[in-house]
ROFISE-140878 format. One record per residue (C-alpha): residue number from 1; residue in three letters; chain; x, y, z negated. Coordinates in Angstrom, 1 decimal. Example, Ala and Ser with C-alpha at 12.3 -4.5 7.8 and 13.67 -1.06 7.14 Angstrom:
! residues 2
<1, "ALA", "A", <12.3, -4.5, -7.8>>;
<2, "SER", "A", <13.7, -1.1, -7.1>>;
This chain:
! residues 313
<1, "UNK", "A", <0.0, 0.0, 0.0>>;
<2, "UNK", "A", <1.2, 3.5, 0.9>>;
<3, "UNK", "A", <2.4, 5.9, -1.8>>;
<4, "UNK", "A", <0.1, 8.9, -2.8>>;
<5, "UNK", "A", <2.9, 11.8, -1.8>>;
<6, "UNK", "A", <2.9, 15.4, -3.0>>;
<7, "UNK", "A", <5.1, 18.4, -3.0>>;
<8, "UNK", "A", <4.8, 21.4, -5.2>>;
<9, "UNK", "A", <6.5, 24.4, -3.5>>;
<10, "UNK", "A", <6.1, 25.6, 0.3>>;
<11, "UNK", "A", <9.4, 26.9, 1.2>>;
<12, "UNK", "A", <11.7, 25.6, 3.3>>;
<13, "UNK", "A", <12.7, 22.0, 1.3>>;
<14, "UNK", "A", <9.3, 21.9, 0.5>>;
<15, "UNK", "A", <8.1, 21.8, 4.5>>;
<16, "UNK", "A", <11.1, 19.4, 4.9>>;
<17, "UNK", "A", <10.1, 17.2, 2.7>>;
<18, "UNK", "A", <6.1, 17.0, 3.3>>;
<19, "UNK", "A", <7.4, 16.5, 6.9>>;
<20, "UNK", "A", <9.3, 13.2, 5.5>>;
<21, "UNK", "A", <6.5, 12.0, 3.7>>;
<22, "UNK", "A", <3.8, 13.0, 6.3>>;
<23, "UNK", "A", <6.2, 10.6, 9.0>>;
<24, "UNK", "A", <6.9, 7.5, 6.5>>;
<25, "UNK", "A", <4.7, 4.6, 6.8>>;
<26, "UNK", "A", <5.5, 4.2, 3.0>>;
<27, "UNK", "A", <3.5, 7.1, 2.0>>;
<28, "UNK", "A", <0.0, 8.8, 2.8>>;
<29, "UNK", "A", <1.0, 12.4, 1.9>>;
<30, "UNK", "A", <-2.1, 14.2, 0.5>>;
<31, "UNK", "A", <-0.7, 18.0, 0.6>>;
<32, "UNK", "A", <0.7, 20.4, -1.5>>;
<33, "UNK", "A", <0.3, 23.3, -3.9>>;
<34, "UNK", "A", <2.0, 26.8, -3.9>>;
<35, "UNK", "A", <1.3, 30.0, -5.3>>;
<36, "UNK", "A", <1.0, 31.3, -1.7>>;
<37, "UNK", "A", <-2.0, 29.8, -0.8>>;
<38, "UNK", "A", <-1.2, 31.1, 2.8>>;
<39, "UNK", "A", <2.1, 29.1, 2.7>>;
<40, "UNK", "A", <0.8, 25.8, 1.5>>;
<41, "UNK", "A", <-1.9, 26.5, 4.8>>;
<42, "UNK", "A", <0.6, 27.1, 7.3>>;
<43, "UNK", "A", <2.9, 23.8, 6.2>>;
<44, "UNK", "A", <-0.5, 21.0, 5.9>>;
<45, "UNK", "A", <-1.3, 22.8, 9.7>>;
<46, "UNK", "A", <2.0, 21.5, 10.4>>;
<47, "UNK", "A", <2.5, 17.9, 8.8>>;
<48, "UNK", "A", <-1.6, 17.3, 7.7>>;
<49, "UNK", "A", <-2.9, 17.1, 3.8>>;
<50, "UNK", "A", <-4.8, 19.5, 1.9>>;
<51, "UNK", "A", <-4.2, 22.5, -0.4>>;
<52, "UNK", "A", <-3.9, 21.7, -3.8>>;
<53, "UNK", "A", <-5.4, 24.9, -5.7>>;
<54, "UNK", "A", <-3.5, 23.4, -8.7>>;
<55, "UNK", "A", <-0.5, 22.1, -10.2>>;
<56, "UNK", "A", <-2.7, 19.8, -12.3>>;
<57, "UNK", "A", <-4.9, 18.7, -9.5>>;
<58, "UNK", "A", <-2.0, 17.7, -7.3>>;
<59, "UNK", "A", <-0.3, 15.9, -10.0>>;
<60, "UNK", "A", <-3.3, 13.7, -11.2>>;
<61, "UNK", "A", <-4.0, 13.2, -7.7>>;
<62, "UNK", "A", <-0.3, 11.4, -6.4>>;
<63, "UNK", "A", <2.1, 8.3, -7.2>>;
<64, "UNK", "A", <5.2, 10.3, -6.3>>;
<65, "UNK", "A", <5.8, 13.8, -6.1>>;
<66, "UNK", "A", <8.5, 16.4, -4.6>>;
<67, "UNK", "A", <9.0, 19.6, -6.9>>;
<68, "UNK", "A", <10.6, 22.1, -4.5>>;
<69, "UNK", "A", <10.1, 25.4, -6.5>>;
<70, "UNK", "A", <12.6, 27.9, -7.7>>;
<71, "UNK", "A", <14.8, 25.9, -10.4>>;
<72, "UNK", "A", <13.9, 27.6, -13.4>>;
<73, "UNK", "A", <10.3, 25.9, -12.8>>;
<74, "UNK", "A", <11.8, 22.5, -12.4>>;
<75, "UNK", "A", <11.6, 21.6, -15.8>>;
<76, "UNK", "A", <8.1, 22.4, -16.5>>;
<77, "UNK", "A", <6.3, 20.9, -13.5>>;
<78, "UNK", "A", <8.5, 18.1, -14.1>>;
<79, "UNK", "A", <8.0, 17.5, -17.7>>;
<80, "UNK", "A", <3.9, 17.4, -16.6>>;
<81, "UNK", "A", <4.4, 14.9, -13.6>>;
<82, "UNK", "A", <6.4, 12.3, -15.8>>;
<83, "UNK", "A", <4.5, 12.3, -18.7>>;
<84, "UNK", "A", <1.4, 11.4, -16.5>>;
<85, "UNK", "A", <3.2, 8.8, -15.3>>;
<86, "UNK", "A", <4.3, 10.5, -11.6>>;
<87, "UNK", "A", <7.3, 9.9, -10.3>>;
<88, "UNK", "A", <9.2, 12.7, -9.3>>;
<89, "UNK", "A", <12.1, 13.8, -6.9>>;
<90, "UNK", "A", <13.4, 17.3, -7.6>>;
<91, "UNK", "A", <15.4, 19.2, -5.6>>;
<92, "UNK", "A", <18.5, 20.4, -6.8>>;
<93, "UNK", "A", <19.8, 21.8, -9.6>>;
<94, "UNK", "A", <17.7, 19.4, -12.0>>;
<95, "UNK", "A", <17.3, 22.1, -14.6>>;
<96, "UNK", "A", <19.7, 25.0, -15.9>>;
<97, "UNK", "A", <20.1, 23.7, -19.1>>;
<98, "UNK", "A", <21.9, 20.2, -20.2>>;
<99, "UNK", "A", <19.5, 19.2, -22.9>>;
<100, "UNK", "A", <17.0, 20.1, -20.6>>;
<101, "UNK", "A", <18.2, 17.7, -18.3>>;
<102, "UNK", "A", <18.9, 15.7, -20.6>>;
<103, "UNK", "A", <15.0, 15.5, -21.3>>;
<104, "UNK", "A", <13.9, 14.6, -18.4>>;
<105, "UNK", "A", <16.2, 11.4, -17.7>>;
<106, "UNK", "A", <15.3, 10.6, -21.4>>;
<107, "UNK", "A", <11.3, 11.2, -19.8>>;
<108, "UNK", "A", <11.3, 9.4, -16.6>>;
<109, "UNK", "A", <13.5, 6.2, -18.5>>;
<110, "UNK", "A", <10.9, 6.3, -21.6>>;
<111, "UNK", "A", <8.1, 6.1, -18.7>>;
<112, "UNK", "A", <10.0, 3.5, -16.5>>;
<113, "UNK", "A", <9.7, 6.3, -13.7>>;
<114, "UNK", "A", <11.5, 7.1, -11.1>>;
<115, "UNK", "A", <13.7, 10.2, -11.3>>;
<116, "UNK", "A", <15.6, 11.2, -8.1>>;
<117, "UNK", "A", <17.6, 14.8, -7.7>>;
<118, "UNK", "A", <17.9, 16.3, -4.1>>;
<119, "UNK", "A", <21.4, 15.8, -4.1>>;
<120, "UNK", "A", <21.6, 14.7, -0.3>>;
<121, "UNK", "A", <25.5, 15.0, -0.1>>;
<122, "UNK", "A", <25.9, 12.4, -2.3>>;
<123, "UNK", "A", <24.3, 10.0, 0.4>>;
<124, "UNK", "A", <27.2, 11.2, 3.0>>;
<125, "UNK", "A", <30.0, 10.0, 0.4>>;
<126, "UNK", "A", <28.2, 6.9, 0.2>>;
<127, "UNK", "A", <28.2, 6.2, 4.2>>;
<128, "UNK", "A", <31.6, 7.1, 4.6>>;
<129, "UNK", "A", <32.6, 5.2, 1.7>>;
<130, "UNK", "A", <34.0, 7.7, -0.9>>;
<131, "UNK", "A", <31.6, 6.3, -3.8>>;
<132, "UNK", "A", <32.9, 3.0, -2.9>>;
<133, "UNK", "A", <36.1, 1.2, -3.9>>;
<134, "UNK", "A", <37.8, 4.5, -4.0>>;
<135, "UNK", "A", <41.2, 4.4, -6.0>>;
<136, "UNK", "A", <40.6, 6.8, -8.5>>;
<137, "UNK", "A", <43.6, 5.9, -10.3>>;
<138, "UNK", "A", <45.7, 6.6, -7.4>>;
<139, "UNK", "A", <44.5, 10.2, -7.2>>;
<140, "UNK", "A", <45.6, 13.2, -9.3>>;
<141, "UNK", "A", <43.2, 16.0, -8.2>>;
<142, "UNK", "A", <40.4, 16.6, -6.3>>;
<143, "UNK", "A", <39.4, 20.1, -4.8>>;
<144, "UNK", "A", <35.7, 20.9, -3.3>>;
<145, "UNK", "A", <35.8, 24.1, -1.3>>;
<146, "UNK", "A", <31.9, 25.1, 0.1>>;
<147, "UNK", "A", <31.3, 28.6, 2.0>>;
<148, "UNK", "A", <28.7, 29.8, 3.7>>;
<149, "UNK", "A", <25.1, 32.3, 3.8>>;
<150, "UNK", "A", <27.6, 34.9, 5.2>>;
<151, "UNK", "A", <24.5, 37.4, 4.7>>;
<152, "UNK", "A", <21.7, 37.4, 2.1>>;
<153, "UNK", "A", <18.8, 35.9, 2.7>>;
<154, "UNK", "A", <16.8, 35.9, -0.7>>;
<155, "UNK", "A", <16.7, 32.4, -0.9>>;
<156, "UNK", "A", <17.8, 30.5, -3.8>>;
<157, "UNK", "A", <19.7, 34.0, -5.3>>;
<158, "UNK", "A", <17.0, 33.0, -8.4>>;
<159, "UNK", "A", <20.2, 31.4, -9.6>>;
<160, "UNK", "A", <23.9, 32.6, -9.8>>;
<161, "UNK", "A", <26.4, 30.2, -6.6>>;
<162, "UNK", "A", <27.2, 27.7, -9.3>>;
<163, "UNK", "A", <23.3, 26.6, -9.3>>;
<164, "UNK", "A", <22.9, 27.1, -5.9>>;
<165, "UNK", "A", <25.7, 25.3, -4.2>>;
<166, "UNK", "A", <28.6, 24.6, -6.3>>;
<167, "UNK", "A", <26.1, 22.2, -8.3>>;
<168, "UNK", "A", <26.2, 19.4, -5.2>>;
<169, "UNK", "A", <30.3, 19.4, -5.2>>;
<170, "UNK", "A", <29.8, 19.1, -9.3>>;
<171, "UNK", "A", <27.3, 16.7, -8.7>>;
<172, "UNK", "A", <29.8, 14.7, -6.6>>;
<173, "UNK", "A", <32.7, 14.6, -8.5>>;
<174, "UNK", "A", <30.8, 13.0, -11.4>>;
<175, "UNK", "A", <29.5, 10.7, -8.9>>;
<176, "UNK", "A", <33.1, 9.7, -8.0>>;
<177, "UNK", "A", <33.5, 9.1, -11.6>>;
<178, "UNK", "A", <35.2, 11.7, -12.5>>;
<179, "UNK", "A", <33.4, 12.3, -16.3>>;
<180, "UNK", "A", <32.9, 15.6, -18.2>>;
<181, "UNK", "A", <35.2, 18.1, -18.5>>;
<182, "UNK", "A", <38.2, 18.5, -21.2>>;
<183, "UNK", "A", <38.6, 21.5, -20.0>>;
<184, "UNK", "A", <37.3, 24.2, -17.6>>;
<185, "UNK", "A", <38.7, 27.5, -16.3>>;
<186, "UNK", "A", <36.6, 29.7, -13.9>>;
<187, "UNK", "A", <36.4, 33.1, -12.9>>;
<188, "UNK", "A", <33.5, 35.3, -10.3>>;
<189, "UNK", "A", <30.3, 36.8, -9.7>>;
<190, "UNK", "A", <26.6, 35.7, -9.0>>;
<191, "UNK", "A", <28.3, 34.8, -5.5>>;
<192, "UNK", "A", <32.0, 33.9, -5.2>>;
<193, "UNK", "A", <33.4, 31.6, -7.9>>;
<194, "UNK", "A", <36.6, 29.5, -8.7>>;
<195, "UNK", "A", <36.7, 26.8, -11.3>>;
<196, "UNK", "A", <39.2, 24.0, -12.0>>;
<197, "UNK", "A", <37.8, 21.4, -14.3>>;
<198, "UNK", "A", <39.9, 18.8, -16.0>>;
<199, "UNK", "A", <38.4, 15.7, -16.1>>;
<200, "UNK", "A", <37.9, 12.8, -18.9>>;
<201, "UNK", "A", <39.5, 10.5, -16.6>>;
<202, "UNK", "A", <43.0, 12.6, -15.9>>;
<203, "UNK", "A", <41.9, 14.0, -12.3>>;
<204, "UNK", "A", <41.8, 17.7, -12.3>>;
<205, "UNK", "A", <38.9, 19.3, -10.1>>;
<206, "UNK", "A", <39.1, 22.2, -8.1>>;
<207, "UNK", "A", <35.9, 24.2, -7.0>>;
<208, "UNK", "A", <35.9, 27.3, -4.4>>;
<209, "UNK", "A", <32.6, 28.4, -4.0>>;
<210, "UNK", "A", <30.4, 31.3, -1.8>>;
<211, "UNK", "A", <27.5, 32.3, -0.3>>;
<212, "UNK", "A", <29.6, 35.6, 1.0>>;
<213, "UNK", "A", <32.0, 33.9, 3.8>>;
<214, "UNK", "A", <32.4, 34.7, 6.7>>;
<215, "UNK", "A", <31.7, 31.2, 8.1>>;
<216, "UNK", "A", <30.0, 27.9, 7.0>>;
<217, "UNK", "A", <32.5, 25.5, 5.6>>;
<218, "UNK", "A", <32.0, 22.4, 3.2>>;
<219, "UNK", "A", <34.6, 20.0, 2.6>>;
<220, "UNK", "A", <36.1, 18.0, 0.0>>;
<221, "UNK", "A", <40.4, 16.9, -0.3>>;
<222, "UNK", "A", <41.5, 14.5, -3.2>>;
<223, "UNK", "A", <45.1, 13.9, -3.2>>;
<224, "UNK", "A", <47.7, 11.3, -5.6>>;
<225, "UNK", "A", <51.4, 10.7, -5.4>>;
<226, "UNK", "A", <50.8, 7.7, -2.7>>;
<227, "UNK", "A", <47.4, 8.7, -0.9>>;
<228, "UNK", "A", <44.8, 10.8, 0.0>>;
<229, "UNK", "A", <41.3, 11.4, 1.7>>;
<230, "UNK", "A", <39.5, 14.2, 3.0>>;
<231, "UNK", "A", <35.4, 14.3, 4.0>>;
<232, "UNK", "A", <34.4, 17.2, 6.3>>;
<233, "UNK", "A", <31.0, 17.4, 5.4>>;
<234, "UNK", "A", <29.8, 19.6, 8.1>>;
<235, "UNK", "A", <30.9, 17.7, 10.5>>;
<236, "UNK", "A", <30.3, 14.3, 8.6>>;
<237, "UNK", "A", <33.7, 12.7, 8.7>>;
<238, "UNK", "A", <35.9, 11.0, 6.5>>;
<239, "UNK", "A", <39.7, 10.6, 6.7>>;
<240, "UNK", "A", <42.9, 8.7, 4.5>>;
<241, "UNK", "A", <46.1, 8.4, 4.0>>;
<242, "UNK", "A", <47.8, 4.6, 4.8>>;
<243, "UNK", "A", <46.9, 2.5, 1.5>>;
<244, "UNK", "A", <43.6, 4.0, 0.8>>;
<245, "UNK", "A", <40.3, 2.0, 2.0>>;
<246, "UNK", "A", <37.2, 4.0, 2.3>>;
<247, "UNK", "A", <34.9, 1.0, 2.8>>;
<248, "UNK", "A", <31.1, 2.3, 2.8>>;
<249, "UNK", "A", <28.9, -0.6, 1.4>>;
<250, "UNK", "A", <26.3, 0.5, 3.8>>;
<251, "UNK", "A", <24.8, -1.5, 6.7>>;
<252, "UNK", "A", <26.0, 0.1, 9.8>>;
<253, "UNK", "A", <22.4, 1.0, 10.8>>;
<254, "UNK", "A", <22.2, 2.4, 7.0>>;
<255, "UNK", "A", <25.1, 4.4, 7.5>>;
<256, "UNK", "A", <23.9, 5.9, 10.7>>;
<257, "UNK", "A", <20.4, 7.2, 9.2>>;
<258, "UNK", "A", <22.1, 8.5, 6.5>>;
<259, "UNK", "A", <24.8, 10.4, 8.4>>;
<260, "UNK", "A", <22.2, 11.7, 10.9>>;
<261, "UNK", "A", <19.4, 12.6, 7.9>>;
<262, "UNK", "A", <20.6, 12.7, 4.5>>;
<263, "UNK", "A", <17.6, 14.4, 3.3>>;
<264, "UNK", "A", <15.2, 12.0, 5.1>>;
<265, "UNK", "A", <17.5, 9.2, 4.1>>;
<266, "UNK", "A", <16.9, 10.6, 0.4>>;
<267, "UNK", "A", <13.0, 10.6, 0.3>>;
<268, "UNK", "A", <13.1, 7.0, 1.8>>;
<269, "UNK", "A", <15.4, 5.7, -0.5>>;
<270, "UNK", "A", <13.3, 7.6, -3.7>>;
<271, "UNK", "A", <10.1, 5.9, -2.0>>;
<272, "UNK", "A", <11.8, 2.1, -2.0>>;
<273, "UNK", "A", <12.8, 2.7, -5.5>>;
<274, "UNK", "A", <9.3, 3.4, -6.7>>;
<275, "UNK", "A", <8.3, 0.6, -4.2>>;
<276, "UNK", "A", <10.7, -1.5, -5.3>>;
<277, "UNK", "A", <10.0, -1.1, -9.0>>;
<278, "UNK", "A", <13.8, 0.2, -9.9>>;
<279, "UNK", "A", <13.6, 3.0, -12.6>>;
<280, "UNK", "A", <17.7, 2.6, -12.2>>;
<281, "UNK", "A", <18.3, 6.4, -13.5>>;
<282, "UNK", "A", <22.4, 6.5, -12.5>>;
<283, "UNK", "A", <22.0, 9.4, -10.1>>;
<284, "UNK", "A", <19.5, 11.6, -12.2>>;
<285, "UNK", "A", <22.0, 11.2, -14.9>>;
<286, "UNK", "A", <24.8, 12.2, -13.0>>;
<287, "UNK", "A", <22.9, 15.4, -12.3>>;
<288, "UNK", "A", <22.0, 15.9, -15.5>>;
<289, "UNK", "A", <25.9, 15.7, -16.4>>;
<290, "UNK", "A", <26.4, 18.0, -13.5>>;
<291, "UNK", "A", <23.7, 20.5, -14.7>>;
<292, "UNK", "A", <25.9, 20.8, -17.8>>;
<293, "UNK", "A", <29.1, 21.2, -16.4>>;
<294, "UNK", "A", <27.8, 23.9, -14.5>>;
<295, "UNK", "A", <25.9, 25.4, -17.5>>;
<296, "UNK", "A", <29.8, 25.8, -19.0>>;
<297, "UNK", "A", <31.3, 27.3, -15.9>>;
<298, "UNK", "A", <28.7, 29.9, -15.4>>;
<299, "UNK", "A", <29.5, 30.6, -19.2>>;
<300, "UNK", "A", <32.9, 31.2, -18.5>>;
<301, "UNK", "A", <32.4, 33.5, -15.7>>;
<302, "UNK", "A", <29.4, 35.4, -17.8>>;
<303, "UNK", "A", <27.3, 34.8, -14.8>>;
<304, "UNK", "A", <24.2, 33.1, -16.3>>;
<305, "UNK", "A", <21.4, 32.2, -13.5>>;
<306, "UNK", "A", <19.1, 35.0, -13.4>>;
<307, "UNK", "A", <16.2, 32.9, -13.7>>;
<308, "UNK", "A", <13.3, 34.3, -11.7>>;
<309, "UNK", "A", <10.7, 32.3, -10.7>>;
<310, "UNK", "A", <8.7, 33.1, -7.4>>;
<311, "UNK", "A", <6.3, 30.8, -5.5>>;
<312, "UNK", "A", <9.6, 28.2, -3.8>>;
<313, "UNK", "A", <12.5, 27.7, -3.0>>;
């Protein structure tokens, strides 16, 4: 049987999303609620389902549900939609706080729900095989460098670069294992910002981060005395040193979907999990981990997220 699909927020993720759901075989997606009525009219025109005139309404009416709103909402929509028993993939970050986080792993695992983060990059690692059988004893640091939004647009500038984009690299590096931070050193603005993070594990992290460059530019470059890799991610491609094996456990056609659609390749793989049964909650608390190292670097910078909330993301 089909999965009862919703998404709360009309923005741009939020029409990518309903346009996943609305195309999966595994889902009937009933619509969506935002607090521009107009908006949640023009995306249903697009991919079908009806407007929700509530938060409440939508989330008594689905099995599974997107929350694509400006982050500071995350948390409460979230809190709703697990404790009546929906399961919920939120885009990124999770929350702003740790314990917040925090709170909602310790939710969705109480509830035996489903709890997936819009951390799409993290599916890209996978395919090219950074998350698997990677050497991290062989390497000594890792540094994440991710430009781009040369020019404001107004979206997602509800929270501070850390929250907006640095979060997915932080995100990553915990997903490679790399633990919380000993220590962390950081130094910006709302939009530019440096941080090296040294790791439980011994790796030290690098992070260069903006939404001011002049050019679009995401890549990650781990190095050790005998080896290193490098993943483009704009261009989606993966290269080592001799002596390091970057062995994706993915089927080939796996790999391709996910290489060619992370974010579709996300909302299928959070609909098998509820399909499947498997509340496995690994990623959400990586992100929750992530949300808190990123709740220290903004501290050190004095940068907290402004925290506006407006109808999405």
């Amino acid at each position: 049987m089909a999965l009862r699909a919703g998404v709360i927020g009309a923005g741009v993720f939020g029409g990518h999303h309903a346009s996943k759901y609305s195309a999966s075989a595994a889902a009937d997606f009933l619509g969506v609620f935002d607090l521009d009525c107009d908006r949640s009219k023009a995306l249903t025109s697009r991919h079908g389902g009806d407007v929700f005139l509530s938060i409440i309404d939508l989330i008594s009416s689905v099995d599974v549900l997107t929350i694509a709103t400006p982050a500071a909402s995350h948390v409460e929509i979230a809190e709703v939609a697990l404790r009546r028993g929906v399961h919920c993939l939120i885009e990124k970050p999770l929350a702003l706080k740790g314990s917040d986080a925090d709170r909602l792993v310790s939710l969705a695992r109480d509830n035996n729900l489903v709890l997936q983060v819009g951390h799409q990059e993290r599916f890209v690692a996978d395919a090219v095989g950074l998350l698997d059988n990677q050497p991290l004893n062989a390497i000594d640091s890792v540094r994440f460098a991710r430009h781009g939004q040369a020019s404001p647009t107004g979206r997602c500038e509800d929270v501070s670069v850390v929250f907006d984009l640095m979060i997915h690299d932080i995100d990553l590096a915990v997903a490679m294992g790399l633990g919380d931070a000993i220590s962390i050193e950081a130094e910006g603005d709302q939009h530019t910002v440096e941080a090296t993070l040294n790791s439980a594990n011994g790796v030290t992290v690098h992070f260069d981060c903006s939404r001011r460059a002049d050019a679009q530019h995401r890549a990650l470059h781990a190095s050790g005395e005998a080896s290193e890799f490098s993943l483009d991610f704009c261009e989606r491609r993966a290269a080592a040193s001799d002596g390091v094996a970057l062995v994706s456990g993915f089927s080939p056609e796996k790999r391709e979907r996910a290489l060619a659609d992370p974010l579709g390749f996300g909302v299928t793989t959070f609909l098998e999990s509820v399909a499947n049964g498997d509340a496995e909650l690994r990623s959400a608390a990586d992100a929750a981990l992530a949300v808190s190292i990123a709740e220290k670097i903004e501290a050190k910078i004095g940068a907290a997220s402004v925290r506006r909330i407006s109808s999405a993301a």
